[in-house]
N, C-alpha and C positions, 0 to 999 in steps of 0.2 A: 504494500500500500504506500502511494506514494505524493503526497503534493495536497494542497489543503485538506490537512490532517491535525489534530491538537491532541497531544498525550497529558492524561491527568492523572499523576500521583499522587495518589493519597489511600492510606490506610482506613480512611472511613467509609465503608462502603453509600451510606448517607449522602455524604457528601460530594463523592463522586457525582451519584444522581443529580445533587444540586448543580456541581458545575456542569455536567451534561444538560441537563435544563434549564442551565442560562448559554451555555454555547449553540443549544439547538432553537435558541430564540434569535439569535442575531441573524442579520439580514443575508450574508454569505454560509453557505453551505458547507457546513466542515463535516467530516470524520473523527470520531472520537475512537483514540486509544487508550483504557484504562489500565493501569497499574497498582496494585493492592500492597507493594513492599520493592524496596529499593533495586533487590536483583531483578525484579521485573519491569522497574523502571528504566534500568539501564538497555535490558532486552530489546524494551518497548523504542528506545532510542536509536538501538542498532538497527532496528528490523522497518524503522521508519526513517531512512535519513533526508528525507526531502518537508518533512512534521514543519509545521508555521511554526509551532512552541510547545513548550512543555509547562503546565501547568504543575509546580513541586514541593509538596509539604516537606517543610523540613525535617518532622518528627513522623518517622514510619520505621516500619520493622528494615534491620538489616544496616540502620544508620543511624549515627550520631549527630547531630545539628548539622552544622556549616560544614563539616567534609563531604556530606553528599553532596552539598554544591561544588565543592573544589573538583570531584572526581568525578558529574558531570560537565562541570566547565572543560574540564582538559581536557577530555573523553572525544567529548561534540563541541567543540569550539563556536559554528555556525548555526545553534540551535538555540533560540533565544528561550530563555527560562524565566517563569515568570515564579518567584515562591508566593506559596499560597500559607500562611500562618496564623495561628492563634494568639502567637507571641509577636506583636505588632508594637516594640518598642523600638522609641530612638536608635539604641546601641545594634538591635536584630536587623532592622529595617538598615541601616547606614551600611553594616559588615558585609549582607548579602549583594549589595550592590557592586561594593570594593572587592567580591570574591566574583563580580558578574553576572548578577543576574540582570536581567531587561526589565522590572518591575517587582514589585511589591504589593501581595493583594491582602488586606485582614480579614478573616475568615468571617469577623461579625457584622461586615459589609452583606448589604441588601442585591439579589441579583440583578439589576438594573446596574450596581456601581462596578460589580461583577464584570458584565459587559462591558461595563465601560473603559477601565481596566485594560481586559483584553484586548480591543480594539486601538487603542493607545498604543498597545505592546507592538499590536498587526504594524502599525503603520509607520513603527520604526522609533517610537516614543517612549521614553522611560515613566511606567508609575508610579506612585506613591501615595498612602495613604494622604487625606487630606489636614488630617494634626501631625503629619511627619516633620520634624524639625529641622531635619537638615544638619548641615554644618559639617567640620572635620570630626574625627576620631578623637575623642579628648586624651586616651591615653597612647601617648610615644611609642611605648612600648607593643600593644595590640597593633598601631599603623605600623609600626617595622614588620612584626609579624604576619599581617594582612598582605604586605608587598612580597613577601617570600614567599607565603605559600601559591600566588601568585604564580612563580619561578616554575614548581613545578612539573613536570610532566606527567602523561597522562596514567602511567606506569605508576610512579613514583607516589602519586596521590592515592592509588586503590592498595599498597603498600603501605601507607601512612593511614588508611581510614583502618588497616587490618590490625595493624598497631596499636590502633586506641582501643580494637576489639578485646585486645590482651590475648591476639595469636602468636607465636612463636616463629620462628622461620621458617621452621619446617614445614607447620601446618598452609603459612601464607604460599612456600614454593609447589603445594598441592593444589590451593585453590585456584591459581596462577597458572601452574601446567610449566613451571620453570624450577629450574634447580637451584638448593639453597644457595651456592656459590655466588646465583644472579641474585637472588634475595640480599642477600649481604650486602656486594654491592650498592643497591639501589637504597637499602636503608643505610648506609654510608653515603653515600650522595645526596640521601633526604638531613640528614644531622651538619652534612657543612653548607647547605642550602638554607636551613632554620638557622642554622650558629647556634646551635648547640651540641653538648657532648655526649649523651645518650639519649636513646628513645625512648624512655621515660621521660627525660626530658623533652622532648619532642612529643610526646601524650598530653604532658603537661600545660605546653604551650596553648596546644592545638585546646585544650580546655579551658585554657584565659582567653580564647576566642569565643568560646564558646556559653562562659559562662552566664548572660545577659538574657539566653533563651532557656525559656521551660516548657517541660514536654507537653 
């Protein structure tokens, strides 16, 4: 399936419908691809790579906050993401952006704003909530860390979200279909990318990013 198409991630099957039922009110005719948890999000992205967007809760099975978006950014570069969240503050709404997403939608929004939303997104326009406040990163430390993870690759970030899972090498070189030796590697490359000196430390980080959203 290919070309106006909209994938929606989210673990509440609810909600889904709801955004199905503001997608199938808008004036152009989309496709809807649903995804119930992150590995079938990410599916739903390979198996659709021509999708207008991805509609993406941050909180679903299979992921922790903001690395799903890192490891869909990397992933699909040319697939605008819109997150869709419950957690609709300053610090969540700012970081997703800074990690790329193309909008910002709060779950307690009406389907009309829904729409609207999206259609903003369609047409090449970033959204945001309307109390979003804007502004820089107030803390130095998270903006340094924002621009790093940034840095890296598409590899390197699904090795980094396997990390915060508290896998092991070995396990991540199975899920991967690559050998520990590459594993090593790439979490070596991810620790002088972060500047830092273990992947604890680099758990750690990735969870001062993180800590601003609740599930």
């Amino acid at each position: 399936m290919t070309g106006q198409t909209i994938l929606i991630a989210d673990d509440h099957p609810l909600f889904r419908s709801a955004l199905k039922q503001a997608i199938g009110g808008m004036a152009t005719s989309y496709a809807v691809v649903e995804a119930g948890d992150f590995e079938s999000a990410q599916q739903a992205a390979r198996d659709n790579p021509e999708a207008e967007l991805m509609l993406f809760d941050l909180a679903m099975p299979g992921v922790s906050g903001l690395s799903g978006l890192i490891t869909l950014r990397a992933e699909f570069s040319s697939l605008p993401i819109v997150v869709i969240s419950g957690s609709d503050d300053d610090d969540t709404i700012r970081r997703s952006l800074a990690l790329g997403a193309s909008g910002f939608i709060s779950k307690s929004v009406g389907i009309e704003e829904l729409r609207n939303g999206i259609r903003m997104v369609l047409s090449g326009e970033v959204y945001t909530p309307q109390n979003f406040g804007g502004g820089e990163e107030s803390d130095p430390d998270i903006a340094d860390m924002l621009q790093r993870l940034q840095t890296l690759t598409p590899q390197q970030s699904r090795v980094l979200r396997m990390l915060c899972e508290g896998l092991l090498n070995k396990q991540i070189a199975y899920e991967l279909g690559v050998s520990e030796a590459t594993v090593k590697a790439h979490v070596s490359a991810i620790l002088l990318k972060l500047n830092v000196d273990s992947r604890t430390q680099a758990v750690i980080q990735l969870g001062k990013v993180n800590m601003a959203m609740v599930a």
